[in-house]
C-alpha angles and dihedrals in degrees: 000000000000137000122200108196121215084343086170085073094049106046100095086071154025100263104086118169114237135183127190104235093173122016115241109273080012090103098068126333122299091239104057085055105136124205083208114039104037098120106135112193113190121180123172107236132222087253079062088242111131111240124212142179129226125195137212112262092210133058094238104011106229116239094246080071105052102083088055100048087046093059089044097036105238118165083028135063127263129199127206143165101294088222111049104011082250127154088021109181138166104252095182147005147179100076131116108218120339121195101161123063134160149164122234100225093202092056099013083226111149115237119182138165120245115205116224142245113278125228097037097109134272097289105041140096097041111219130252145237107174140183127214119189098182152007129293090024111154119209108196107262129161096015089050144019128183097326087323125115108216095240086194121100093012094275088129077069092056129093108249118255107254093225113064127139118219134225116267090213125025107215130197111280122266090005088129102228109209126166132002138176142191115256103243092169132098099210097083116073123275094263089073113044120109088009124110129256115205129189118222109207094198135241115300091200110004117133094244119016129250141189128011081151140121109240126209125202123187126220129231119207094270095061098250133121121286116161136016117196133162111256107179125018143166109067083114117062113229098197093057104018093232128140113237082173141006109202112210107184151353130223141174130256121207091242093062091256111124111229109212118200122202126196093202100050089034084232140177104193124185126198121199136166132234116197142057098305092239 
């Protein structure tokens, strides 16, 4: 893991400043590496400690690994000095494979998506989006998920743990929520402002797809999760059930648009608003 200093300085030529905040294989070890769960989110935090999120390298994680993903905090996300990889420490667990993960300016509290289990059906496990205010939190996973009991390995027999901490939005299940991120800006109506845009990548083998959409969850006073609506819609083709575009993820530009990237269109998308911002 890599750390490019003051990298806005350096881009007009080749010599670009790096530090090695993290040693190859250093992360986690070499050999719970996972083809399919290898996302690595990383997000700078208001405390200045660099956040990251570690998935589980298998579909349902057997009981003989817990103990070691929780120590390195895999299926969970992990936080550490942004400069030399010091006072590393697992932040929160509990969670499958995060790819989106984001601080609320307003609260500084940390949201992020969580994908499902596989092979459950089309409708089940629901998705996440899930808050954690502080650290040690532990958010179910992996004897639950959504409203689902993971039937593998036998943890539906199991008592459920007492801590756990709940999603804050219930998504529609396999719609592969990635990246999200809070509205700053003052162009969108009022509705939006200080609430939280999510890209849903679509399903990859349910029945009948779902997904390839921007999200939008409102806020209550407390901080915590409202409303979920659909925002943007029709990059998947409902009649053939095709994708004509997978959004990824959302971002913010300076001038209160929302910028939407997509990995099958090899897209760029830009949404901006024309009227009176009321």
């Amino acid at each position: 893991m890599l750390n490019f200093p003051a990298a806005e300085f350096f881009y007009e030529g080749g010599d670009v400043a790096v530090i090695e905040t993290v040693p190859q294989g250093k992360l986690i070890p070499p050999e719970e590496e996972s083809y399919n769960h290898h996302a690595r989110t990383c997000r700078v935090g208001p405390d200045g400690m660099l956040y990251i999120t570690l998935g589980q390298p298998f579909n349902v994680p057997p009981r003989n690994k817990l103990d070691l993903f929780n120590k390195w905090g895999i299926g969970g996300i992990v936080r550490m000095n942004p400069f030399d990889g010091s006072k590393r420490e697992v932040y929160a667990t509990g969670i499958r494979n995060s790819v989106g993960l984001e601080f609320n300016p307003k609260d500084k509290t940390l949201w992020f998506t969580d994908n499902q289990t596989d092979g459950m059906g089309d409708l089940i496990p629901e998705g996440e989006i899930n808050r954690a205010t502080k650290a040690g939190q532990f958010f179910g996973y992996p004897w639950k998920q959504g409203h689902t009991r993971m039937t593998d390995e036998g943890y539906d027999k199991d008592k459920l743990p007492a801590n756990i901490t709940d999603p804050q939005v219930y998504m529609d299940a396999h719609a592969a929520d990635l990246g999200l991120a809070f509205y700053t800006g003052k162009a969108f109506p009022a509705k939006y402002r200080g609430g939280l845009f999510s890209a849903q990548h679509g399903s990859w083998n349910r029945t009948t797809p779902i997904g390839a959409r921007v999200m939008f969850t409102s806020l209550k006073a407390d901080g915590t999760a409202d409303k979920t609506e659909v925002f943007a819609e029709g990059w998947l083709d409902a009649d053939t059930g095709m994708y004509r575009g997978r959004p990824v993820d959302v971002a913010m530009m300076k001038d209160g648009s929302m910028l939407i990237s997509d990995d099958f269109a090899g897209a760029l998308y830009r949404v901006s608003y024309v009227g009176d911002g009321k």
